[in-house]
C-alpha positions as a printed Julia matrix, in Angstrom:
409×3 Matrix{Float64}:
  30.64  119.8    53.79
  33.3   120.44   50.99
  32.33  120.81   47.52
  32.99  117.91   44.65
  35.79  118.59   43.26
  36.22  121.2    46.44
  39.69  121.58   48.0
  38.83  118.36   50.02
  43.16  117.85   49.89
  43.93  120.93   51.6
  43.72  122.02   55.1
  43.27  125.48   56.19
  45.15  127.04   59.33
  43.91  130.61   60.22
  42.94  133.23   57.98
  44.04  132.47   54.32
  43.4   136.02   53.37
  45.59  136.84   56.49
  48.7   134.47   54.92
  47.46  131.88   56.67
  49.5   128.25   55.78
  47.85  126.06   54.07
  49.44  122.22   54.45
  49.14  119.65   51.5
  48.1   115.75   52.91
  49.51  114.59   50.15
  52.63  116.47   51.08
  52.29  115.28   54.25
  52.14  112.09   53.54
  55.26  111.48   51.41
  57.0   113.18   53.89
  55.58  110.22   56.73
  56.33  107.72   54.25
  59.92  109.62   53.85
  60.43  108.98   57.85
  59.36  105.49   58.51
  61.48  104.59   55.02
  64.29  105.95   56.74
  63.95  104.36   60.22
  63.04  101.32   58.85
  66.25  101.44   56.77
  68.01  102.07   59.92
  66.69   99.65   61.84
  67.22   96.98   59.04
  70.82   98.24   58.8
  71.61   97.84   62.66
  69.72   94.11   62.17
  71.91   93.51   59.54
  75.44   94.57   61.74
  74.33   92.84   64.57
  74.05   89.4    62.11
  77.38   90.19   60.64
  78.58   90.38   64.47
  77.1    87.19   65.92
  78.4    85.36   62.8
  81.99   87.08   62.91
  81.58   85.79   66.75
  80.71   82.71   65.9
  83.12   81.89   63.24
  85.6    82.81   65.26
  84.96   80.44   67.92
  84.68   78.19   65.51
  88.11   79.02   64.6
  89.04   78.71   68.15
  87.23   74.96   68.51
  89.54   74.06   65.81
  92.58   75.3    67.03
  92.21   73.92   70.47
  91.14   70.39   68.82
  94.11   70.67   66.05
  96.42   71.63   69.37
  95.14   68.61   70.99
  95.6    66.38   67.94
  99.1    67.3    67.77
  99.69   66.62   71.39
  97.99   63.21   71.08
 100.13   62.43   68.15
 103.58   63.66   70.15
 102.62   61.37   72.74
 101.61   58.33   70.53
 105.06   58.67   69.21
 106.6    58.98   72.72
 104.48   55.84   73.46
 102.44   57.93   76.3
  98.62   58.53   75.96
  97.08   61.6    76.82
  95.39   60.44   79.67
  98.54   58.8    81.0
 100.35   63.05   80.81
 101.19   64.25   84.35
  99.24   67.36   83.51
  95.82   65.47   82.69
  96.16   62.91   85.57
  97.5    64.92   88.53
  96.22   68.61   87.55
  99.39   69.82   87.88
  99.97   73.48   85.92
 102.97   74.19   83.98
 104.45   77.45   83.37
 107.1    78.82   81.19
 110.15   79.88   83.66
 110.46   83.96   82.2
 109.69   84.31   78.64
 112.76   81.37   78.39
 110.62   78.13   76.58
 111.77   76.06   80.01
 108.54   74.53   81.01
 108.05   74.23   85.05
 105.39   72.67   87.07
 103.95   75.63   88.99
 104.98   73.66   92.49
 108.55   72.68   92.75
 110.5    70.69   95.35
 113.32   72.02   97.49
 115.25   71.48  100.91
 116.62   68.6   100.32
 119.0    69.2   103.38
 117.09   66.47  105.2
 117.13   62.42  106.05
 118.25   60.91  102.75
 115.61   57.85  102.97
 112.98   60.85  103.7
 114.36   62.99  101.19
 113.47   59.49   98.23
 110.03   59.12   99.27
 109.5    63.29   99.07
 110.73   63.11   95.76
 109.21   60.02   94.33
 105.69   61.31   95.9
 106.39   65.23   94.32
 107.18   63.53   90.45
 104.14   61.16   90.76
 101.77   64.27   91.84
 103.18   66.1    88.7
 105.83   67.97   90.08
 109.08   68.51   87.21
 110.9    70.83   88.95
 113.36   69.6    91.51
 115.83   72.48   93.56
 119.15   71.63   94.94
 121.85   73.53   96.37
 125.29   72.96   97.31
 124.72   72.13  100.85
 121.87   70.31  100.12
 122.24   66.37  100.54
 120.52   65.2    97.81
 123.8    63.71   96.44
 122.65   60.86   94.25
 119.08   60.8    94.6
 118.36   62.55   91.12
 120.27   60.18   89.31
 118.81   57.09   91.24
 115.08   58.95   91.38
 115.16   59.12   86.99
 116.82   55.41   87.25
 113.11   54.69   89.33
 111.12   56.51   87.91
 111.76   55.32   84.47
 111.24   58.85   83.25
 113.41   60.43   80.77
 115.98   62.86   82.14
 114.59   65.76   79.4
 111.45   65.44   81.51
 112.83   66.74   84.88
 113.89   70.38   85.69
 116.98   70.15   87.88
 118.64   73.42   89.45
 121.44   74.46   91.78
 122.65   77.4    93.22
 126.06   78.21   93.63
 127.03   80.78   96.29
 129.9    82.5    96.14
 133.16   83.0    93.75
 134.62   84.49   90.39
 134.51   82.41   87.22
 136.81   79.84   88.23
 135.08   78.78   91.3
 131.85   79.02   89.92
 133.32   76.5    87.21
 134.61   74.23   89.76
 131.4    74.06   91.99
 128.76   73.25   89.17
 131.79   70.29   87.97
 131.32   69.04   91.7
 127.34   69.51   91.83
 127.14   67.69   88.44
 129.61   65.18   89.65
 127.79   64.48   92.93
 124.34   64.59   91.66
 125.04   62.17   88.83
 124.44   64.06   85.74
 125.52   65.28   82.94
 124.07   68.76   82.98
 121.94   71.24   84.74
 118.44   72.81   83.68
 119.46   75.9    85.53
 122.11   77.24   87.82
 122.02   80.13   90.27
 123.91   82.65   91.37
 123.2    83.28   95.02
 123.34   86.19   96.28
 125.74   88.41   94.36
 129.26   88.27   95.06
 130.7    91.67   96.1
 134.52   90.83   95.3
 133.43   89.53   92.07
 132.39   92.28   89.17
 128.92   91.22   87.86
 130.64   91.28   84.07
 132.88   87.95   85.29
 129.57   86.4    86.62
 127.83   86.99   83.67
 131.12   85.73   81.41
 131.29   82.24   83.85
 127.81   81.72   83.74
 127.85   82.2    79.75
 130.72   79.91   79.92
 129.22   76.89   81.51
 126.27   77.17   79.27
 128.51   76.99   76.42
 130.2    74.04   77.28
 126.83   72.22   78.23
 126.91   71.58   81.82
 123.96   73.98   82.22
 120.69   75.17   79.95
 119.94   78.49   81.46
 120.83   80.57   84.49
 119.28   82.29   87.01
 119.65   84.76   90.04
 119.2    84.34   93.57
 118.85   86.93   96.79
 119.75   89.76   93.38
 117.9    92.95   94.07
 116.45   94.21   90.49
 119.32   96.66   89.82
 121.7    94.1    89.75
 119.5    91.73   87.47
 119.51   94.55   85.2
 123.09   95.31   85.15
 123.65   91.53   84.65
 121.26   91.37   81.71
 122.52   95.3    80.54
 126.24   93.47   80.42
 125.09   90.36   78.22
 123.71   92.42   75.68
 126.74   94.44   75.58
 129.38   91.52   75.34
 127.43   89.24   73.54
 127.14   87.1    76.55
 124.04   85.1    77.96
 121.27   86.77   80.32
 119.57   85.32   82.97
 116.34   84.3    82.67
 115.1    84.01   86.26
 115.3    85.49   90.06
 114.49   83.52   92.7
 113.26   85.41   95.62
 111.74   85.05   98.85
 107.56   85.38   98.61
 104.65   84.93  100.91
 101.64   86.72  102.34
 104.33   89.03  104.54
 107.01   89.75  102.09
 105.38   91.03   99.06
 107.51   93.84   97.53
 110.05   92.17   95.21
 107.71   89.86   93.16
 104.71   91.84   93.15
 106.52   95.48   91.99
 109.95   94.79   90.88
 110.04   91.77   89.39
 107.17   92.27   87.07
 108.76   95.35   86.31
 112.03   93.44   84.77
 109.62   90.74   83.03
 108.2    93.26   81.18
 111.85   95.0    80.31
 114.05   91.85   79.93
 111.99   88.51   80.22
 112.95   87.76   84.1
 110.57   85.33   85.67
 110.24   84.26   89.33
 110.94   81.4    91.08
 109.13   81.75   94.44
 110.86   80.29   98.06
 109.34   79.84  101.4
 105.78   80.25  100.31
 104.96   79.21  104.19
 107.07   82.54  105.69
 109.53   79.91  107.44
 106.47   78.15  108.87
 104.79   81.2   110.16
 101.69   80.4   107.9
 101.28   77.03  108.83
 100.08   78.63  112.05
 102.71   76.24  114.13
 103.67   79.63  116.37
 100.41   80.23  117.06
 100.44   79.27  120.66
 104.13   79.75  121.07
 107.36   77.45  119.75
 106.8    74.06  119.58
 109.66   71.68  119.99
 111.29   70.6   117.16
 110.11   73.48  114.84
 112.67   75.69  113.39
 112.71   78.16  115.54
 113.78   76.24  118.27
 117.09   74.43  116.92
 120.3    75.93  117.29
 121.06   78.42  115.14
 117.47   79.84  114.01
 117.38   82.39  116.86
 116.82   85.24  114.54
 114.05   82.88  114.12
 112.92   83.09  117.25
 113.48   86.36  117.62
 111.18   87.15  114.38
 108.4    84.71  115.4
 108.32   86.28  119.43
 108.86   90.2   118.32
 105.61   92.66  117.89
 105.49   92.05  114.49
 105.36   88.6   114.86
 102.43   89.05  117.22
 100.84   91.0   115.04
 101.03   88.56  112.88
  99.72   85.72  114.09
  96.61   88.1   115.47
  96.06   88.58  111.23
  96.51   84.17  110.82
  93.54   83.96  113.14
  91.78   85.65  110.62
  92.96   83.98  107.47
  92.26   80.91  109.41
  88.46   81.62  109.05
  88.75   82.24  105.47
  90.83   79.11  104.76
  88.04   77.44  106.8
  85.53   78.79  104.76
  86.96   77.87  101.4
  87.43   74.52  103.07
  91.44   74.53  103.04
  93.92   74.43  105.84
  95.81   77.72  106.32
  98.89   76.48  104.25
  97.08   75.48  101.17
  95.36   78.76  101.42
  99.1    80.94  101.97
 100.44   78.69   98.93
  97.67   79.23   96.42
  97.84   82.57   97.18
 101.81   82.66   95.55
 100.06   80.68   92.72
  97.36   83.05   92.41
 100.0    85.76   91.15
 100.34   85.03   87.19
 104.14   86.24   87.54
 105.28   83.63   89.68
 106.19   80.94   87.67
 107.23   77.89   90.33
 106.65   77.91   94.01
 109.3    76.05   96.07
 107.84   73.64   98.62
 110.04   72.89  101.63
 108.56   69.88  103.3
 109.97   66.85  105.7
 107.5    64.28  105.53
 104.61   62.97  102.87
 101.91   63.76  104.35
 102.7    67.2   104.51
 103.98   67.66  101.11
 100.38   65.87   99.6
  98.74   68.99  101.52
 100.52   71.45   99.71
 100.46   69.92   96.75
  96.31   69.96   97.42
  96.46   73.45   97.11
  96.31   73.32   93.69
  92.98   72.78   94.45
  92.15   75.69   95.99
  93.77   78.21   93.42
  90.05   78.37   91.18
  88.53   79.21   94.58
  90.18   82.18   95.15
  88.21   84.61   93.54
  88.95   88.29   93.32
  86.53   88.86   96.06
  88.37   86.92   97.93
  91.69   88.01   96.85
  90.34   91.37   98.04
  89.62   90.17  101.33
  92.95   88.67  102.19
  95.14   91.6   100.94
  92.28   93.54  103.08
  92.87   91.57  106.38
  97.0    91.68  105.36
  96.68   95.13  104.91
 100.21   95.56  103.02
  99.89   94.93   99.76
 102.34   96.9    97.52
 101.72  100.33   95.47
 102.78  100.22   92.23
 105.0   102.56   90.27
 101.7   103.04   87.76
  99.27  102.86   90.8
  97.95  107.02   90.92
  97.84  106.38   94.9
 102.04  106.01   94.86
């Protein structure tokens, strides 16, 4: 029992007379009070950052809201002015998706129509059914025969002519023939200009600077917007665009190149390459490999396809070799996938191409409506195609391309 008035404050540990230490509660004390003042600070401190964060978060999706409704409000009154309603946009009532061609402000419907090199009468209907399901972008060529059917077709559709995307492709020549053959495309389609003309395939008798110069030239004059590259490989872009800049001249803004599930090099690798360099987009062709991904060859070569006309033996040749068999073993098993995402095999192979952010349009090649409406349905299936199963397919294709920055190339 401690004395009054005894050291009842102080606690004794060991011998005092030994220099024991002697602790002070009250010492000990301030210094718990010291702690718990200071975590308690802390912890009101980190409450007080994580308040500042959720309201910094939710301002700014505030400020988001109102940007997205302001954007909308601006689009509503663009329309109203242009006598269209919102609802009554291709975009809201079809779901088409519309992409800027390159870093060029050309807006393209991610699908776009080609081949016209068919029946004339079958040829209207594709078109009429490809602008009422959204699609803007329309490709011709010289040997095409779509002759007057995008004159007639903006006559029909009562559609302004600012609201299609027209393009042709002119094959071979210097500056004067390139001249002359967009004169006699724009004569024999109707119009007065082009959205954008190609050059395909490079000329080898004709120095990329005189391209560049003719191609500059027609721009200048109006009978084209923009121009673009077909069958180029990258080097050749780049010289094209490296000779522009130098002469003050215009640069392309686009390569079209082949692109599908087999052929995967160019626009996955090189092309991304130059739109990060220069601005080049892609314009994607025979999404379908020829047919091969319709799985049509899968039991052999039907009459009538392709590969069976006169002069598509290399065709033939591709569809009947071991790679093609190989092939076709690796369709059987994109067949089940497509199954289970409950798509045929060519929606699947198209949204695929769409799936790839750097291809801008994807050229359909179709000969009747009812198979154009199915690959326009695979619009559909692009949010289905998650990166699980993007995984799966490059898996089961086993070829997709290293990049440059990839640490396994």
């Amino acid at each position: 029992m401690p004395k009054p008035g005894g050291s009842a404050g102080v606690i004794c540990s060991g011998n005092s007379g030994s220099g024991g230490k002697i602790l002070s509660l009250s010492s000990m004390s301030e210094s718990v009070h010291s702690g718990l003042s200071c975590f308690l600070s802390e912890q009101a401190l980190e409450h007080e950052e994580k308040q500042q964060r959720s309201s910094q978060l939710a301002e700014f999706q505030r400020l988001r809201e109102v940007r997205a409704a302001a954007q909308i409000k601006n689009l509503e009154d663009f329309l109203r002015m242009n006598h269209v309603s919102l609802r009554d946009s291709m975009a809201y009532s079809t779901g088409m998706i519309y992409r800027n061609l390159g870093k060029s402000g050309l807006r393209v419907s991610c699908l776009g129509l080609g081949e016209f090199d068919i029946n004339i009468h079958v040829a209207e209907e594709l078109m009429t059914l490809a602008y009422e399901n959204g699609i803007n972008l329309f490709d011709t060529a010289e040997v095409y025969t779509a002759g007057h059917l995008i004159s007639t077709s903006i006559h029909d559709f009562k559609c302004r002519r600012s609201s299609l995307v027209i393009t042709t492709k002119i094959f071979w020549g210097g500056e004067y023939v390139l001249v002359i053959c967009l004169k006699a495309s724009l004569e024999r389609l109707q119009l007065e200009y082009i959205d954008v003309v190609f050059a395909n395939r490079p000329d080898p008798n004709t120095p990329i600077e005189e391209t560049v110069r003719a191609m500059t030239h027609v721009i200048n004059q109006g009978m084209a917007m923009y121009w673009g590259t077909s069958r180029w490989t990258s080097v050749e872009i780049m010289e094209a665009y490296s000779v522009a800049r130098q002469f003050n001249q215009i640069p392309p803004i686009c390569e079209q190149a082949e692109y599908h599930m087999f052929q995967r090099e160019k626009v996955e690798v090189q092309l991304p390459e130059l739109f990060n360099k220069i601005g080049i987009g892609a314009m994607a062709w025979s999404p379908l490999a020829c047919g091969i991904l319709s799985g049509k060859y899968n039991n052999g070569i039907p009459s009538h396809s392709r590969a069976s006309l006169k002069g598509y033996q290399w065709m033939k040749d591709k569809v009947t070799s071991e790679e093609g068999h190989r092939q076709q073993v690796k369709l059987k098993e994109l067949q089940i996938v497509a199954q289970r995402l409950g798509c045929t095999l060519p929606q699947l192979a198209i949204a695929w191409c769409l799936r790839n952010e750097g291809v801008n349009s994807v050229l359909l090649g179709a000969t009747r409506t009812d198979q154009l409406m199915e690959n326009i349905r695979a619009i559909k299936v692009l949010p289905k195609l998650s990166q699980s199963i993007v995984i799966e397919v490059d898996n089961l294709l086993g070829n997709k391309p290293l990049s440059k920055k990839d640490p396994r190339s």
